[in-house]
C-alpha positions in Angstrom: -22.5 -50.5 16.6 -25.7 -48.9 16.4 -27.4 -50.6 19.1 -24.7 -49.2 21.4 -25.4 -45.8 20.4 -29.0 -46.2 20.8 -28.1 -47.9 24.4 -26.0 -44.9 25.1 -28.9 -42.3 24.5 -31.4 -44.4 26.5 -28.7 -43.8 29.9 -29.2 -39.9 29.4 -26.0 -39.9 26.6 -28.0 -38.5 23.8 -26.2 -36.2 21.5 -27.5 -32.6 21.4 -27.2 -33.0 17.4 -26.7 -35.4 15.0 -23.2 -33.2 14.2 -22.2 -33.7 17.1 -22.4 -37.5 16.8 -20.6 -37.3 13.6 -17.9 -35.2 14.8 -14.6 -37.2 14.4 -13.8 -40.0 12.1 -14.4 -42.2 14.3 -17.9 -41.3 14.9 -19.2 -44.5 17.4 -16.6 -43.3 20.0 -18.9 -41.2 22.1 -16.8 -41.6 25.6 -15.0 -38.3 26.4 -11.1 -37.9 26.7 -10.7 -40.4 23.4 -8.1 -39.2 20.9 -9.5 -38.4 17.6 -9.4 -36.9 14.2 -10.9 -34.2 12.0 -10.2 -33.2 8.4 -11.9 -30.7 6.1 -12.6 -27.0 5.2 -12.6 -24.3 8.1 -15.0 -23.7 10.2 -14.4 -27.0 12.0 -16.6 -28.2 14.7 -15.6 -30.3 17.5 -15.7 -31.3 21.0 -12.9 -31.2 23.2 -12.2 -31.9 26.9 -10.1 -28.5 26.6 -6.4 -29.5 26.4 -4.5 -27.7 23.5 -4.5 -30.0 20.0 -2.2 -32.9 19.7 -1.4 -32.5 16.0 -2.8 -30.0 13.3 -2.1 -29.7 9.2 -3.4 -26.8 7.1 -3.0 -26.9 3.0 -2.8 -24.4 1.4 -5.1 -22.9 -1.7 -4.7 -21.1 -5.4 -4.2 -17.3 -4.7 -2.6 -18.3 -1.2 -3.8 -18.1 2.3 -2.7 -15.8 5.2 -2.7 -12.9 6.0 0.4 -10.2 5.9 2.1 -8.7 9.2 2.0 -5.1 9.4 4.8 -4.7 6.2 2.5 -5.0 2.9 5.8 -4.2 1.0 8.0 -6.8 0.0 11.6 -5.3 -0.4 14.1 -7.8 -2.7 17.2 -8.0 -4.2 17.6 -7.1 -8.2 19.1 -5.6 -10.6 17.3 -3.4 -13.1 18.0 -2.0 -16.9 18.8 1.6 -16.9 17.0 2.2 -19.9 19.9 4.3 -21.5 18.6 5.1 -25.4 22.9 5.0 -25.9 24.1 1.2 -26.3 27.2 2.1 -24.7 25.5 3.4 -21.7 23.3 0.3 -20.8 23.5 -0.9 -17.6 22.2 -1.6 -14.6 20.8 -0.2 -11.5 21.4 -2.5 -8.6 19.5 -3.0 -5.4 21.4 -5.2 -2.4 20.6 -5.7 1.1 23.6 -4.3 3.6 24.8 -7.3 5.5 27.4 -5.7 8.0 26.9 -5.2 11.6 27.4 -1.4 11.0 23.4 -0.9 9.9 21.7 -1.7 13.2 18.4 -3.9 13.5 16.8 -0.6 13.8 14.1 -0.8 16.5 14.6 -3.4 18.4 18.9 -4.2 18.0 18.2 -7.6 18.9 21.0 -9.1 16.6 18.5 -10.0 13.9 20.0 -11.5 10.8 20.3 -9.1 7.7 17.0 -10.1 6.1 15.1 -8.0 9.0 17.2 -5.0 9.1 16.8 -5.3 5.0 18.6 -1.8 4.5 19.4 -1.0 1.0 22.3 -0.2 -1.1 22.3 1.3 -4.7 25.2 1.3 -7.4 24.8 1.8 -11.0 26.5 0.1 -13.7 27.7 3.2 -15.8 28.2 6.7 -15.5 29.6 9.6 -17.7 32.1 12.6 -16.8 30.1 16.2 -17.1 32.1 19.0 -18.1 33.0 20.0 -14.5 35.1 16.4 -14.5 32.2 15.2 -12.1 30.9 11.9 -12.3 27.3 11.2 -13.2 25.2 8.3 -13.4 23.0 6.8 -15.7 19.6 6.4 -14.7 16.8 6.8 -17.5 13.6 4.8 -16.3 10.5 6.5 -16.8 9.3 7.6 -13.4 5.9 5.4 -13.6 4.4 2.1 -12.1 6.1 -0.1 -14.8 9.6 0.5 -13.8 9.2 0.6 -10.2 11.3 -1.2 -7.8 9.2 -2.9 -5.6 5.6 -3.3 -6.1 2.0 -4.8 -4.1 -1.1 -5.4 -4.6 -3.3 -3.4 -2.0 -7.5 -3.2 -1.2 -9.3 0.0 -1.4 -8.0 2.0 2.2 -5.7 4.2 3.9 -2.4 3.4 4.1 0.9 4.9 4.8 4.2 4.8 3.1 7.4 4.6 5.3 10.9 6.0 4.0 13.3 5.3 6.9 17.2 6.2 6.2 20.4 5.1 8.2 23.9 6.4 8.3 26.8 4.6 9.9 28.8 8.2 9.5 29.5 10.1 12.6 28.7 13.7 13.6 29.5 16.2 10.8 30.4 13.7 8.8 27.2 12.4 8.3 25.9 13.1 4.3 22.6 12.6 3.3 23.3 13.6 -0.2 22.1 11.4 -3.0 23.8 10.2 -6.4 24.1 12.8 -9.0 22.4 11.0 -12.0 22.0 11.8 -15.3 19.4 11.2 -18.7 21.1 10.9 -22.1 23.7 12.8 -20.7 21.9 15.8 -19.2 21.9 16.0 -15.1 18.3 16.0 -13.5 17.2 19.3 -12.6 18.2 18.4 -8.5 20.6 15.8 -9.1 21.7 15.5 -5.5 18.2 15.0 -3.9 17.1 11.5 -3.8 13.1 11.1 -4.5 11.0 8.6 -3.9 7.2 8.4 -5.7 4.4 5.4 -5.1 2.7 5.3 -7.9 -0.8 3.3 -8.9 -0.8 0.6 -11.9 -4.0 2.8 -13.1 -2.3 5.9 -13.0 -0.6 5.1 -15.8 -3.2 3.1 -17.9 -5.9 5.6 -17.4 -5.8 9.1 -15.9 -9.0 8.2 -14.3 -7.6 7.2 -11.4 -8.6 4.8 -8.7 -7.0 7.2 -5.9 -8.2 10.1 -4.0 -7.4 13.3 -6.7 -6.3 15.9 -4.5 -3.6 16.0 -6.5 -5.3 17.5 -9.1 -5.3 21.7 -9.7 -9.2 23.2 -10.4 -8.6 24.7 -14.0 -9.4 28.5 -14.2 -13.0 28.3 -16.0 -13.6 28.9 -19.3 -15.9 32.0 -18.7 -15.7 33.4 -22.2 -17.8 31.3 -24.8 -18.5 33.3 -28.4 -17.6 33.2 -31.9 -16.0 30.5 -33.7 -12.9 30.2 -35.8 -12.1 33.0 -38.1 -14.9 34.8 -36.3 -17.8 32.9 -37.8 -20.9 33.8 -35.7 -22.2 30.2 -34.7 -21.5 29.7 -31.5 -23.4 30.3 -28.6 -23.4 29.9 -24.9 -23.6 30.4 -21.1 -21.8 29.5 -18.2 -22.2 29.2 -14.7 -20.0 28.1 -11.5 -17.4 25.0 -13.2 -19.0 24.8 -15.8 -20.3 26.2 -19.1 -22.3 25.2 -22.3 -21.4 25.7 -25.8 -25.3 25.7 -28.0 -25.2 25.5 -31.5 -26.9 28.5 -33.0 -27.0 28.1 -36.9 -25.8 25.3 -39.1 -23.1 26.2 -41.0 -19.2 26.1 -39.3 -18.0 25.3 -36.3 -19.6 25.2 -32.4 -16.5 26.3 -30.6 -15.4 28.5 -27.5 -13.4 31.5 -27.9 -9.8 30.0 -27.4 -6.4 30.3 -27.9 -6.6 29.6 -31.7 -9.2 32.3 -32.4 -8.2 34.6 -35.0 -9.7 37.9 -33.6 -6.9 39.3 -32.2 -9.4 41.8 -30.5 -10.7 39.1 -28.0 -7.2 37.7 -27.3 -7.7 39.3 -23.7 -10.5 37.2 -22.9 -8.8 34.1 -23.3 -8.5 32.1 -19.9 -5.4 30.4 -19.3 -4.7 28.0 -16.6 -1.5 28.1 -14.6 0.8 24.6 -13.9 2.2 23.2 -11.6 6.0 23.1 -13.0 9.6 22.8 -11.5 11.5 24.6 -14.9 11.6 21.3 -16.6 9.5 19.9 -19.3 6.6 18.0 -17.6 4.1 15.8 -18.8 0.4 16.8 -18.3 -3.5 15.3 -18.9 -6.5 17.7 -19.2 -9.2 16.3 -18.1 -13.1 17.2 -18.1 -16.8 15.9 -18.6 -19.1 16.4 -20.9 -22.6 16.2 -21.3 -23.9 16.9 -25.3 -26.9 15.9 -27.2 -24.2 14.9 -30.2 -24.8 10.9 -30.6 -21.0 10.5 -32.1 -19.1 13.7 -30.3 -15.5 14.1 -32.0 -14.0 17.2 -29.7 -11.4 19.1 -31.5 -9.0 19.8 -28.0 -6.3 22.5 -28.7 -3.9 23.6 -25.8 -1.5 26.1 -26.8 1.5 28.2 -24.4 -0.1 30.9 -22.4 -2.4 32.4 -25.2 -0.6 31.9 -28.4 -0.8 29.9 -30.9 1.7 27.7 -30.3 0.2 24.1 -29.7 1.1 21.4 -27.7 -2.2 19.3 -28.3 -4.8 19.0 -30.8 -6.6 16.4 -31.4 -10.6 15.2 -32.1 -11.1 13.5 -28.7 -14.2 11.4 -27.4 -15.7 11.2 -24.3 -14.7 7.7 -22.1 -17.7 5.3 -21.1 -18.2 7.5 -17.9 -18.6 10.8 -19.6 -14.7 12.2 -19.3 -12.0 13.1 -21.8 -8.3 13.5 -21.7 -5.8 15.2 -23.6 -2.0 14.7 -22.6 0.7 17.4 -23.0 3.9 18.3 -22.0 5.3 22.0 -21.4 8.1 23.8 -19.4 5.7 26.7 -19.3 3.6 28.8 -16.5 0.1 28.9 -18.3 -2.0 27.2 -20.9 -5.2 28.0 -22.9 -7.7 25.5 -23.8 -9.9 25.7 -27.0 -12.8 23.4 -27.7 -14.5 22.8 -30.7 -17.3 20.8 -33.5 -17.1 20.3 -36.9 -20.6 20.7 -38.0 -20.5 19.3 -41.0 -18.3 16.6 -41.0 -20.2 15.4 -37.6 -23.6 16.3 -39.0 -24.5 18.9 -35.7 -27.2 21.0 -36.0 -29.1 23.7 -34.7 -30.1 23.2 -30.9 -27.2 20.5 -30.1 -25.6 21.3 -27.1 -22.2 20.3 -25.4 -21.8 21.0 -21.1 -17.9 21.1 -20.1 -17.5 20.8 -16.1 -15.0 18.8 -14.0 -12.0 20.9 -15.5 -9.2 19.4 -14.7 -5.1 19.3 -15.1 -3.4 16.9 -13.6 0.8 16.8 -13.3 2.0 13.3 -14.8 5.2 11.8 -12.6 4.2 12.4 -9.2 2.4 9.8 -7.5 0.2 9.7 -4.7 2.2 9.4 -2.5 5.8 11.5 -2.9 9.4 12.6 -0.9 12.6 14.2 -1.7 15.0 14.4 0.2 15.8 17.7 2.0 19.6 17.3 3.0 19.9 20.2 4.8 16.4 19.1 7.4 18.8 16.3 8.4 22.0 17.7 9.0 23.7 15.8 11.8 20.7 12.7 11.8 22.0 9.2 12.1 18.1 8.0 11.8 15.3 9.5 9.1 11.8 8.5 9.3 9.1 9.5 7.3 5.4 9.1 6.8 3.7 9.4 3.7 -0.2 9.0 3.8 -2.2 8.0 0.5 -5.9 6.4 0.2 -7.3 4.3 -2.6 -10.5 3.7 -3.3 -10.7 0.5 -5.2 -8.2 -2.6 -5.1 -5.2 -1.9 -6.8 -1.4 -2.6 -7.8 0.7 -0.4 -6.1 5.0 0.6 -6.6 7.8 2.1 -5.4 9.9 4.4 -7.8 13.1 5.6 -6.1 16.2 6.8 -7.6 19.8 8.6 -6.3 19.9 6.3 -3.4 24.1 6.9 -2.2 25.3 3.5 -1.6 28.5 4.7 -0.4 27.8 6.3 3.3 24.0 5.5 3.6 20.8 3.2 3.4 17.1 2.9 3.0 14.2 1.1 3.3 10.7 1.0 3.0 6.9 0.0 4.3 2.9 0.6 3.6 1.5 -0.2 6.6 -2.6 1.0 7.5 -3.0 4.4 8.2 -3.7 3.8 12.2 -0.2 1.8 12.7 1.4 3.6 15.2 5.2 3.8 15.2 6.8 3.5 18.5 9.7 5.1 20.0 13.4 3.3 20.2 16.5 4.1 21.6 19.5 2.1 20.8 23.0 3.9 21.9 23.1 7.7 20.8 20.3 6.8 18.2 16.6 7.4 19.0 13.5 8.0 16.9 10.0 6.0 16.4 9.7 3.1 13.9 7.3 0.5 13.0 9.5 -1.9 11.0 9.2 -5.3 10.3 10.0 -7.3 6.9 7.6 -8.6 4.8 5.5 -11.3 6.4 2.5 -13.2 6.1 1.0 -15.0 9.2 -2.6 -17.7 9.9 -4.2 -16.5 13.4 -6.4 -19.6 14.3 -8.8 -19.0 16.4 -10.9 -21.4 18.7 -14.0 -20.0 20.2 -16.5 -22.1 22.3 -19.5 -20.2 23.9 -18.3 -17.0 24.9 -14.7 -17.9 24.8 -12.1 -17.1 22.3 -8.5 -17.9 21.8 -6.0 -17.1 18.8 -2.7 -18.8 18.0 -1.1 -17.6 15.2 0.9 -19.4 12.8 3.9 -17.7 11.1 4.3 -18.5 7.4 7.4 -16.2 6.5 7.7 -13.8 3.3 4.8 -16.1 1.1 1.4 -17.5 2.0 0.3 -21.1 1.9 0.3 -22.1 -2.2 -2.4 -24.7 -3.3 0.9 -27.0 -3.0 1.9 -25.9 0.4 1.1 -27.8 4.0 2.4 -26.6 7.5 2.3 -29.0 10.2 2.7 -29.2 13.9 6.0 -30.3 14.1 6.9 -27.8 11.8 5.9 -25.0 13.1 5.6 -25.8 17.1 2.5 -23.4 17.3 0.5 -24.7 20.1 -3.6 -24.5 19.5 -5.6 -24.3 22.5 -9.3 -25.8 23.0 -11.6 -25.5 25.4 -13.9 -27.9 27.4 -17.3 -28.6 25.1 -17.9 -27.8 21.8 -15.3 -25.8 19.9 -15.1 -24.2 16.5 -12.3 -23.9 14.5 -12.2 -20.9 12.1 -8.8 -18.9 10.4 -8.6 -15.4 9.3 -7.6 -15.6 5.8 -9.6 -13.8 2.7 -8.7 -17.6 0.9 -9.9 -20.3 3.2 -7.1 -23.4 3.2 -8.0 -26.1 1.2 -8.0 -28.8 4.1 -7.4 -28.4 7.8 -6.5 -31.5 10.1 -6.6 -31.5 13.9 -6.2 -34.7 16.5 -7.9 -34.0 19.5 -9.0 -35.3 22.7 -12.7 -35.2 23.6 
């Protein structure tokens, strides 16, 4: 066998590379237009006399392989606790996919079946009569991350999240009203407005956030720094543009900032509050803000009272986080708050020249997420069709979900998408219903591509709503994708972050 391959280089057959020779498992065959066969890990190499491959397997890997269509958001069926602290009340919120003809394969209408139109209906398990005699139901999950609907796991970009709405009701009859919906028995402040929040799994965890915090309000600064509690003169300090430093002048009492629990009535005027962002119910907030201190073990005593009395909704000896930040969390129905900041000297042993720099003040309004929509009825009035775009950005890999609540099953339906930030929705018109869309479920795809010198083709393999599992193969006759070669040597490569664990081609070459 080798003495033919040696005769086959000595007639001007010599192989370019010893790869080349070994290409195939059946390495001696060095005639062209033989059929053969190749196994192993992408990038494959082979040569081909340029007809399209006769068979082809790719296995799957651990963490899956593929890549997803243009929908990151996987929408299901499920039923989810309402979280009612009453017994009686527990239920369910329930989340089905439409499956009459009414709810059109909004863009295309190409008689899809239900599981690409995928709009959804709500109903809820239990309800209670209001005073009025009207019927409201129950609905108690925390707005957060953890009880979200539908949820992803997304890399650090620019996305967009789609709300699109439907209604099979005609002209003035058409109600874009949601569920009234109540907690422990008290209605929501706008009952009738569905809302729809994307929140981050960080957001909750830790206030430092791994999204873009524009949604954060600059405090007013603190720009009056002075005597201490019960007006104990041993506090110093100076303050600039953001920020401001509190300097230990003596060593007996307290380094603290004239604040809201200051006892000299006489300074009470020089106490900054900060105005919130509030809708007249009680909200949940975090103050946030760094600190730079030449205190080895700092123990901040944080106090945030109502407007500038004494009246505290924090206080507590906070310390700063491993990047220099702490954060107190509140809640308040009120306009304005006062922050006041202080050192026990001698329990923390600071003395005479210590120092503490506050800058970064910041309040940031728990509940909304980064991305966020109500529902504005009355912008929709006569509508058949809602779309709407809601951009966010994150900027490091992160679990991402949907929170929506007083969906109304009864006349219309929803649905939802994060696609990248430069997906274009396109214009549709079906009937006397027109509007631009970018829908498609939840699907993950494996382009193949085959490039040989400065040619390129892709085929692209369609893998449905999962990616190839370390247990998963897709063949040939499974799928019917057709994988074009080209005449010489061709390379074999698929776009996938998790390369398959074994790729199998026959060829001819």
């Amino acid at each position: 066998m080798l003495w033919e391959w040696i005769k086959a280089g000595g007639k001007g057959g010599i192989a370019g590379s010893i790869n080349e020779v070994m290409l195939g498992r059946r390495f001696m065959d060095v005639k062209g237009g033989m059929i053969r066969e190749l196994s192993g890990m992408v990038p494959l190499q082979f040569r081909s006399d340029g007809s399209a491959l006769l068979d082809w397997s790719i296995t799957g890997a651990e963490g899956g392989v593929g890549r997803s269509g243009v929908n990151r958001l996987k929408q299901e069926e499920k039923s989810i606790d309402n979280m009612c602290g009453n017994a009686s009340l527990r239920g369910n919120v329930n989340i089905e996919f439409y499956t009459n003809n009414n709810f059109l394969d909004i863009p295309d209408n190409n008689n899809n079946p239900s599981d690409y139109r995928q709009w959804l209906r709500v109903t809820y398990d239990k309800y209670i009569i209001d005073g009025q005699n009207h019927m409201l139901f129950v609905d108690d999950r925390p707005e957060s991350f953890y009880y979200s609907q539908f949820r992803t796991r997304l890399k650090a970009g620019s996305y967009k999240l789609i709300f699109e709405g439907y209604s099979t009701s005609n002209g003035s009859t058409i109600n874009w009203s949601g569920v009234p919906l109540t907690r422990y028995g008290t209605p929501y402040n706008r009952p009738n407005a569905p809302v729809v929040h994307l929140y981050t799994a960080s957001q909750d965890n830790v206030i430092n956030n791994t999204f873009d915090f524009s949604d954060w309000a600059d405090v007013v600064m603190l720009n009056t720094i002075g005597t201490g509690t019960g007006g104990v003169d041993n506090g110093d300090g100076t303050w600039g543009d953001g920020w401001f430093t509190m300097t230990k002048n003596s060593n007996t009492g307290w380094l603290s900032t004239l604040s809201a629990y200051n006892t000299l009535t006489t300074q009470s005027s020089k106490i900054p509050t900060i105005p919130l962002q509030h809708d007249g119910d009680v909200n949940n907030y975090a103050l946030r803000f760094h600190v730079d201190t030449s205190i080895t073990d700092l123990h901040l005593e944080t106090r945030i009272a109502k407007g500038t009395s004494k009246s505290y909704l924090h206080t507590a000896e906070l310390t700063p986080d491993a990047d220099g930040y702490i954060t107190a969390y509140f809640s308040t129905n009120t306009e304005t708050v006062s922050i006041g900041l202080a050192v026990n000297s001698q329990a923390y042993g600071v003395t005479e020249g210590d120092y503490i720099t506050v800058s970064d003040i910041q309040i940031y309004k728990l509940g909304e997420g980064i991305a966020n929509y109500r529902l504005d009825a009355s912008a929709h009035t006569r509508d058949k069709f809602i779309h709407e775009e809601l951009p966010f950005t994150l900027s490091e890999d992160d679990d991402v979900g949907v929170f929506f609540l007083g969906m109304n099953s009864s006349v219309w339906g929803c649905r939802f998408m994060i696609v990248d930030a430069d997906v274009v929705s396109q214009p549709f018109e079906i009937g006397n219903i027109s509007g631009v869309s970018c829908w498609e479920p939840t699907k993950y795809v494996l382009p193949v591509r085959v490039s040989c010198g400065g040619e390129a083709a892709e085929a692209v393999i369609e893998l449905g709503a999962s990616p190839l599992g370390a247990e998963d193969t897709i063949t040939f006759a499974g799928k019917g994708t057709i994988i074009p070669t080209f005449g010489g040597r061709n390379k074999l490569t698929v776009d996938s972050e998790t390369p398959p664990s074994e790729v199998y081609i026959k060829y001819k070459g």
